[in-house]
C-alpha positions as CSV (number, residue, x, y, z in Angstrom):
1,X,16.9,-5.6,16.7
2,X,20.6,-6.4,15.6
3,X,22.3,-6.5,12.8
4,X,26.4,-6.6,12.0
5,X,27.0,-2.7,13.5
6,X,23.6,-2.2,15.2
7,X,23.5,-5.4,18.5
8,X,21.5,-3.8,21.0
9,X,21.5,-4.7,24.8
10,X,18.5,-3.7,26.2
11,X,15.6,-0.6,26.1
12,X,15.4,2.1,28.9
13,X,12.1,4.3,28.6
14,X,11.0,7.0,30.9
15,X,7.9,9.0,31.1
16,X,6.4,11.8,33.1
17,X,2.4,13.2,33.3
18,X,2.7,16.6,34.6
19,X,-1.0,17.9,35.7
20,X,0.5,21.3,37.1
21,X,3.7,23.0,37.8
22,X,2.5,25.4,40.5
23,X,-0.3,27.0,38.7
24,X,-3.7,25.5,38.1
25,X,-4.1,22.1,37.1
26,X,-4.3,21.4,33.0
27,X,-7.5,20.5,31.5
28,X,-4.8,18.0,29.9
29,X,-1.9,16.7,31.5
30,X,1.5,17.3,29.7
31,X,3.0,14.2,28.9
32,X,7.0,13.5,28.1
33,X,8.6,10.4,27.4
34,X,11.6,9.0,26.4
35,X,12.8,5.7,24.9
36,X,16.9,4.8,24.7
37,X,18.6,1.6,23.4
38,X,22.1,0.7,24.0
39,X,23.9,-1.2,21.5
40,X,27.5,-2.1,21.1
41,X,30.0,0.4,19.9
42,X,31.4,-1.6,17.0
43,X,34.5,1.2,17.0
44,X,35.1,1.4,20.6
45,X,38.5,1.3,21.9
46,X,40.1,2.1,18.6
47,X,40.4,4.8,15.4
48,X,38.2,3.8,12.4
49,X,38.5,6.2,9.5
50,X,35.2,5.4,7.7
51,X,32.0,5.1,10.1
52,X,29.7,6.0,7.8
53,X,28.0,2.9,7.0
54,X,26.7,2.3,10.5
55,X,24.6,5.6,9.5
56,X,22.0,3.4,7.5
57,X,22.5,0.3,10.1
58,X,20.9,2.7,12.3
59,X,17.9,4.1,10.5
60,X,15.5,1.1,12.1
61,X,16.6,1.8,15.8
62,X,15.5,5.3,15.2
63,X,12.2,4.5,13.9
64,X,11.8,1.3,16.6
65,X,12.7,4.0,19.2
66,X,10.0,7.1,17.8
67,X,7.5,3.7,17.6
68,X,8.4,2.9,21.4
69,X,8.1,6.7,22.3
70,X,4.7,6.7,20.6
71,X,3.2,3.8,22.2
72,X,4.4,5.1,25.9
73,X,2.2,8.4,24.9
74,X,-0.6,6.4,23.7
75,X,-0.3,8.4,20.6
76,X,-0.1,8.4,16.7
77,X,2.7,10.4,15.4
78,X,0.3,13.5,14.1
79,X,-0.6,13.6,17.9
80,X,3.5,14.3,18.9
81,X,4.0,18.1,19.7
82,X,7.4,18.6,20.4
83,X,10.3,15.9,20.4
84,X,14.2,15.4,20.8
85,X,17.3,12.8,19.9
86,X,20.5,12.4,22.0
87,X,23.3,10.2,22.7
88,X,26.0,8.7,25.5
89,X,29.1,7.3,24.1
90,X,30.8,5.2,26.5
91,X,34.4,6.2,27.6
92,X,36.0,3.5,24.9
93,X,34.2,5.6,22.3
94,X,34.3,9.5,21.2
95,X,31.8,12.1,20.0
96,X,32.4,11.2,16.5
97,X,30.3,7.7,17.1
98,X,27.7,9.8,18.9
99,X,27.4,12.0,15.6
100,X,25.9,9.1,13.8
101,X,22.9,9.0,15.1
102,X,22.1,12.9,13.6
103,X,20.8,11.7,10.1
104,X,19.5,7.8,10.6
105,X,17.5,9.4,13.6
106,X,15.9,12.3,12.2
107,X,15.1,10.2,8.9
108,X,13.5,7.6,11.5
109,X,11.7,10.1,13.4
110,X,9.8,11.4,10.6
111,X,9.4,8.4,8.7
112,X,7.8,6.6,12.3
113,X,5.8,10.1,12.7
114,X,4.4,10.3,9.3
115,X,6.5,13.4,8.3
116,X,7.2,16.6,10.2
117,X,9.0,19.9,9.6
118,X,10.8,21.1,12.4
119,X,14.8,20.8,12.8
120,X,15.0,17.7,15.5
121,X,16.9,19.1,18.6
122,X,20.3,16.7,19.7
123,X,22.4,16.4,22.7
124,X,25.5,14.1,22.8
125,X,28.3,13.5,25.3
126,X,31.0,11.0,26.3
127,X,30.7,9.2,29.6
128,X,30.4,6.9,32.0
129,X,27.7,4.8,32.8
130,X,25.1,6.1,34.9
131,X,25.1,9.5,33.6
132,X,22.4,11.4,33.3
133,X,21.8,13.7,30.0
134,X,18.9,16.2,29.2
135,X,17.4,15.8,25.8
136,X,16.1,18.5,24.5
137,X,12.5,19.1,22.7
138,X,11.2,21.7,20.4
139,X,7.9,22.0,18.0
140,X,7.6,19.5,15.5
141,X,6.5,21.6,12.8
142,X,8.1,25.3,13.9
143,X,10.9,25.3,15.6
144,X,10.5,28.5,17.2
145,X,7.2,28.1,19.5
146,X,8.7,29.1,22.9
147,X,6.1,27.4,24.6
148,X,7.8,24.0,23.5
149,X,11.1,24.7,24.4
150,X,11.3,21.8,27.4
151,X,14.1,18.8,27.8
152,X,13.6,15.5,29.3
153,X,16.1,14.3,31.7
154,X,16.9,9.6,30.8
155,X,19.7,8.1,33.1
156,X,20.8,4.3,31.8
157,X,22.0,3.4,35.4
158,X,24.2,0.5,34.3
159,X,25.2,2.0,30.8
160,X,26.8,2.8,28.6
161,X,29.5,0.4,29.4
162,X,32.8,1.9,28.1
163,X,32.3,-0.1,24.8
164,X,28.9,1.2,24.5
165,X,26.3,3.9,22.9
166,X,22.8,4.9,24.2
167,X,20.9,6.3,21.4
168,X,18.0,8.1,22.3
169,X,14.4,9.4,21.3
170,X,12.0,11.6,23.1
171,X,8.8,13.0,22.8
172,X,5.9,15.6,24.4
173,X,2.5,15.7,23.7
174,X,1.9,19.5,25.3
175,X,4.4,22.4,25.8
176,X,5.7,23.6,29.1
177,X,2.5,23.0,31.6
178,X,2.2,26.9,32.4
179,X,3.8,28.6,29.1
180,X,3.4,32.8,29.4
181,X,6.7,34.7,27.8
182,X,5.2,34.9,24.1
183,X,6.7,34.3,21.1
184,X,4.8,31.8,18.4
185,X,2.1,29.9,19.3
186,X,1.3,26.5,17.6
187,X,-2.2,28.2,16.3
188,X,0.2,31.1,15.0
189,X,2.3,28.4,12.4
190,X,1.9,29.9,9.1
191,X,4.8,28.5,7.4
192,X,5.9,24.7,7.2
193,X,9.2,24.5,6.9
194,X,9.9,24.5,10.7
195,X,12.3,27.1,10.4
196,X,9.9,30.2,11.4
């Protein structure tokens, strides 16, 4: 995947198979992964007024990155239940840069998923290489199930280099192992638009 703005370095994915988390085991195991790519920062080290048009230079990375998420799972989009975006800037960068991924990734997301309604949850930072970040998941089709409220913790342990960006995609098939405070359940979903 490159193109002038978008020249990526490499993929980082994680996943996790919880079977329990204290309680008894699942029937199902909750599975969480997450797939990163790090790419050049074509406005590292320096002020660029317009950045915009790296917002559309970025919608395939987001789908490749839902696609790559997917196939860890060993699921088809409809089978996603909760899922996340985030971003690293490297230290020759600033937030602004990691702010571009908001709309190409969300588009990507849902376009790789086959549609879904829920607002996609984001965490961005600036740092060094090596850091860790937690990106956050929530219901794919209501935002406010409680029982998906989660986060999955992706490291890049040699990026991003100062002239760098890590943009990232996660996903969940299951909520929290051993959910039990209430609130909306996924059979409970009576209205589409992922805002209820």
């Amino acid at each position: 995947m490159s193109s002038d703005l978008v020249k990526l370095r490499k993929y980082v994915s994680v996943i996790e198979e919880t079977h329990h988390d204290g309680g008894p085991v699942l029937d199902w195991p909750v599975m969480k992964a997450a797939v990163g790519g790090v790419i050049a920062n074509p406005y590292a080290g320096r002020y660029v007024a317009d950045i915009q048009p790296m917002m559309k230079a970025l919608e395939p990375l987001a789908v490749d990155l839902t696609e790559r998420v997917m196939k860890l799972l060993d699921a088809k989009g409809s089978e996603l239940e909760a899922y996340g975006k985030g971003a690293i800037v490297g230290i020759a960068g600033e937030l602004e840069h990691a702010a571009l991924w908001h709309q190409p990734s969300g588009f990507g997301i849902r376009h790789a998923m086959g549609g879904a309604k829920s607002i996609v949850p984001s965490t961005v930072k600036v740092a060094s290489a090596g850091t860790r970040i937690d990106i956050p998941l929530h219901h794919v089709t209501a935002s406010y199930v409680r029982s998906h409220f989660d986060a999955v913790e992706f490291c890049v342990p040699d990026g991003p280099k100062p002239d760098e960006i890590v943009f990232i995609v996660a996903a969940s098939i299951g909520g929290r192992p051993h959910a039990r405070v209430g609130g909306l359940t996924p059979a409970e979903i009576k209205v589409g638009d992922g805002q209820r």
